[in-house]
Structure formats: C-alpha cells, structure tokens
Steps between C-alpha positions, in 0.01 A plus 500: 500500500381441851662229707634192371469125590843573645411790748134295558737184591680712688210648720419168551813438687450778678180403613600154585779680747264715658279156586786359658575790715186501627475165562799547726328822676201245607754242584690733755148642624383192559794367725476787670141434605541134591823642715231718668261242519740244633623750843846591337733696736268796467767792531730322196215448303359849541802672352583256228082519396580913449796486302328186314231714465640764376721341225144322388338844479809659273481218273119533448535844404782408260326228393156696404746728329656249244079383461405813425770569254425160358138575505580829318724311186251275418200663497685735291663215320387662153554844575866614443452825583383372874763255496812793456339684772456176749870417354605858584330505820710179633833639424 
C-alpha cells in the first residue's frame, strides 16, 4: 500500500519542524559569535558558549536522526515491506 497522502503530509510536518529547529541552532550560534566579536565578559561567555554548544551538538545528532528516518520512509514510500521494518525499527 505504501504510504499515504496522510503519512506524506505528515513527513512534511516533520520536515517543516526540523527547519525551524535549525533555524534556531544558527540563531543561537550566531549570537554567540557577535557576543565574541563584540568583547563580552569573556569568562561568562566561555561557559555559557560550552553548554550552548553542547545542547546545539545533541540536537544535530537528533535531528539527522529524525532525517534519516524520514529519508528512509520515503524513499521506501512504495515498499511496505521496508516501511514495517523502518516502522519497527522506531518503536
């Protein structure tokens, strides 16, 4: 049966939520630069850049994750035996 205009709408969404995530990962990355840039108190800045940092990288793995996964459903959008094992594979 493959996926339907439901689960491709639905992907979609996904998608769009990953977008804005990132978005917000530049956002933060950027202010943290032009905080550099601009002489910010140099030992505050230093420890909020590392946890910043760190919270940026955890999301980009999580994020490449749910792409991947995403990737996987639609290339294998006609392929319901793919599908149950992606499916299966998320649980």
């Amino acid at each position: 049966m493959g996926l339907s205009n439901k689960n491709i709408k639905t992907l979609g969404n996904q998608i769009n939520d990953i977008i804005l995530r990132l978005e917000l990962m530049q956002l933060v990355s950027d202010a943290l630069i032009l905080a550099e840039n601009s002489g910010a108190d140099s030992q505050a800045l230093k420890q909020n850049m590392s946890d910043t940092l760190c919270t940026i990288s955890d999301q980009a793995k999580q994020l490449q994750k749910e792409l991947d996964i995403i990737a996987c459903k639609l290339t294998n959008c006609d392929n319901d035996e793919e599908l149950e094992a992606i499916r299966k594979y998320c649980e």
